[in-house]
N, C-alpha and C positions, 0 to 999 in steps of 0.2 A: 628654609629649615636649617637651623644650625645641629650639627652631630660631634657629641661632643664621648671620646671614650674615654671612663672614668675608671683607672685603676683599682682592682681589689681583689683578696684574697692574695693568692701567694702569684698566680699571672693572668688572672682572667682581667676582661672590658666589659664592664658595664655600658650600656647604651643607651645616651639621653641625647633625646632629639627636641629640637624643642624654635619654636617659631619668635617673632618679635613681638607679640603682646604676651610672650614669658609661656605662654601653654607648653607643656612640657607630654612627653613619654618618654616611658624606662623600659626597655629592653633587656630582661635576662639578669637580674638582680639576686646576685651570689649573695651579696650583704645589703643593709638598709643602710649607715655607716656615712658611707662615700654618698649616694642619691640621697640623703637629706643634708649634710653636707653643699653638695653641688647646689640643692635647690634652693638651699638658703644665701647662699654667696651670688650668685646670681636673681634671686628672686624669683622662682618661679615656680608655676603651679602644678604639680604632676596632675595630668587628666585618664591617662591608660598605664595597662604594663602589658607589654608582649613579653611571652615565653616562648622559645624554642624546643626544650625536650627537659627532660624531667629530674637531669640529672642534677644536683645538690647545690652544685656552685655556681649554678643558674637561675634557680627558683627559691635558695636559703634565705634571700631577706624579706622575699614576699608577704610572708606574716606581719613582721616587724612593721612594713609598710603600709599594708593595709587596716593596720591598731590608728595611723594614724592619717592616713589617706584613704577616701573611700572612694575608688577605682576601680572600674571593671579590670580585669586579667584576660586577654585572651590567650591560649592553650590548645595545645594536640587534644585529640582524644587520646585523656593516656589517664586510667584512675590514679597513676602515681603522681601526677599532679593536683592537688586536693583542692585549690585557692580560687580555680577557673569560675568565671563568670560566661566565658561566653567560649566555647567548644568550636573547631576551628578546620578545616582541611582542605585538601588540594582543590583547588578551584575557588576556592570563598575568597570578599572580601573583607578585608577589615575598612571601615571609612568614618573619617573620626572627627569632630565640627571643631572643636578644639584641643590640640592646633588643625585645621585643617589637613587632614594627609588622607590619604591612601594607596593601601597597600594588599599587593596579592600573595594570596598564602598560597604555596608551594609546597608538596612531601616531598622529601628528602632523606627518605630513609637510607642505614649505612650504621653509622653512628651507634645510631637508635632503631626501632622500629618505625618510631611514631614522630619521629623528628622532625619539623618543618621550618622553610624557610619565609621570610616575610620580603614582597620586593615592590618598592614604590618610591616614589619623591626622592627619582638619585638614588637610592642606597641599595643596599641588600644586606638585610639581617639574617645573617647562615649559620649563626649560632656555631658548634663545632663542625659543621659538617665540610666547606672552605674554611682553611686557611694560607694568609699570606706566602706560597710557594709551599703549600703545604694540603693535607685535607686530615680527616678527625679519626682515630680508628676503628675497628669494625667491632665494635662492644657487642651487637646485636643484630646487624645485620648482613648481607652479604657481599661479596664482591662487586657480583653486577648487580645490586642494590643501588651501592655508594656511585659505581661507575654511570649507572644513569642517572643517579640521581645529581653528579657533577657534571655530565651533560648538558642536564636542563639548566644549573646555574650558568655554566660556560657559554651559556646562547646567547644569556641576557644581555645588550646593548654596552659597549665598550666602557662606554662612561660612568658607569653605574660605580659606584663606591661601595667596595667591599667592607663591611663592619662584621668580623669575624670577634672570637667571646677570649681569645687567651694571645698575650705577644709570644708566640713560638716561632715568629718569622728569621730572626738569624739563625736556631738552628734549622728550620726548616732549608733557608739555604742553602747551608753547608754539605747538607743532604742532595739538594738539587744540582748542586754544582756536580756531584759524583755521578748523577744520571747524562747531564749535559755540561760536561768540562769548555767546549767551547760556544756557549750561549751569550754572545758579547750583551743580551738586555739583564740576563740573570746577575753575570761581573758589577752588570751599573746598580742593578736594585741593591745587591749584596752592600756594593759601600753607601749608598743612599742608607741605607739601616743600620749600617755600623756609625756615622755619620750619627743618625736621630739616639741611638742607643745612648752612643756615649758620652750624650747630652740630656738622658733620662726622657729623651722625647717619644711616645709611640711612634711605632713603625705600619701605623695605620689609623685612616682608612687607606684603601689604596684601589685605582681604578682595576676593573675589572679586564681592562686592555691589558695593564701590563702583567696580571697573575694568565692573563693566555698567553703573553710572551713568555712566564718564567715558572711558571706551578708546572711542575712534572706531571703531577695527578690532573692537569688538565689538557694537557700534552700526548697522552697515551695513542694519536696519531700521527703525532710528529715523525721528520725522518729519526731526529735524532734518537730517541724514545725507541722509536721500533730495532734502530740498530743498537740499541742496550738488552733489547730482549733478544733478539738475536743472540748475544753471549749467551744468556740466560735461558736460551730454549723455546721460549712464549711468543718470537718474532709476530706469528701468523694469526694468532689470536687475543685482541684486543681484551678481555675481558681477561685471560691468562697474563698479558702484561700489566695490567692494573693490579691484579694481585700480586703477584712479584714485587711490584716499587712499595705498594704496602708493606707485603713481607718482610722487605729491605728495609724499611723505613723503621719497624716495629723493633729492629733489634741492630740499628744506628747509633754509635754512640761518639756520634766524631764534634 
């Protein structure tokens, strides 16, 4: 399965996965724009679109696409997503003839309420809820919402390839670097991104191993981590430290 993340809107990834007899899937489609675009320069047939949650710059091209592709949609249960074909939650799977994939749907609420992730063939589609040394803000849900609900992505298999929905990965470092100043994987990833940036390259996908060596939100029992909360009061309570680096993170402006 080739994964391919398709710039659009002002920083979001669009998600087209797509095998060698051209079958294609879209993931999380901000715009139509770029995914007919891609599918024309390459040639290839979109067969699905997964959605992650409901929010605009995820699901706004989905109309567009389906005026001219006619695709199931799978989707949370969330009536603010109108487009759904086929209604989706924790434990289900999705299994698709072409291209070939499947993929287990995951809630992951935090974000969102209703938010979920998709994880199969290598990847992990987490829509906002991971990102690159980073995770998504609490729009709607709670602390230890988002905190378990990064748990369960954090568990999945090291190799796994993170395809997160926005490039927020160097600031999220610069952030990260402030939780754990001496993280010599975080220093490497930091210039591997500075590297891709300032060659217009994304700074994703990126294995699931090294966002546990450098995502602070995935980190929250780390020594380091725990001795940041320590300053901060939260040391003893893991659920109280997740909310702190959010807090912190919320009103970041380095």
């Amino acid at each position: 399965m080739h994964v391919v993340p398709l710039p659009a809107l002002a920083d979001n990834y669009i998600w087209l996965l797509y095998d060698d007899e051209g079958q294609a899937i879209v993931v999380d489609p901000g715009e139509a724009a770029p995914v007919e675009a891609a599918l024309e320069d390459r040639g290839l047939t979109v067969r699905a679109i997964l959605l992650t949650h409901h929010h605009h710059d995820h699901i706004g091209g989905v109309d567009a696409l389906l005026s001219r592709h006619d695709v199931p949609v799978y989707a949370p249960h969330d009536e603010r997503i109108a487009y759904a074909t086929h209604r989706v939650g924790d434990g289900d799977v999705v299994a698709l003839h072409a291209p070939r994939a499947r993929f287990e749907v995951i809630a992951v609420p935090g974000h969102t309420t209703t938010h979920i992730a998709y994880a199969g063939e290598g990847v992990l589609l987490c829509g906002d809820t991971l990102f690159s040394m980073g995770c998504g803000r609490l729009f709607e849900g709670t602390p230890e919402q988002m905190l378990a609900s990064l748990d369960r992505l954090g568990s999945l298999p090291g190799h796994t390839l993170v395809c997160c929905a926005h490039e927020y990965t160097a600031a999220n470092g610069r952030f990260a670097r402030t939780i754990e100043p001496d993280n010599a994987a975080l220093a490497a990833r930091e210039r591997e991104v500075t590297a891709l940036r300032k060659h217009d390259q994304p700074s994703l996908p990126v294995s699931l191993a090294t966002e546990q060596a450098t995502n602070p939100f995935l980190r929250t029992d780390s020594e380091s981590v725990i001795a940041w909360g320590r300053k901060h009061g939260v040391a003893e309570d893991r659920v109280a430290r997740f909310a702190a680096l959010r807090a912190n993170k919320d009103v970041f402006s380095g």
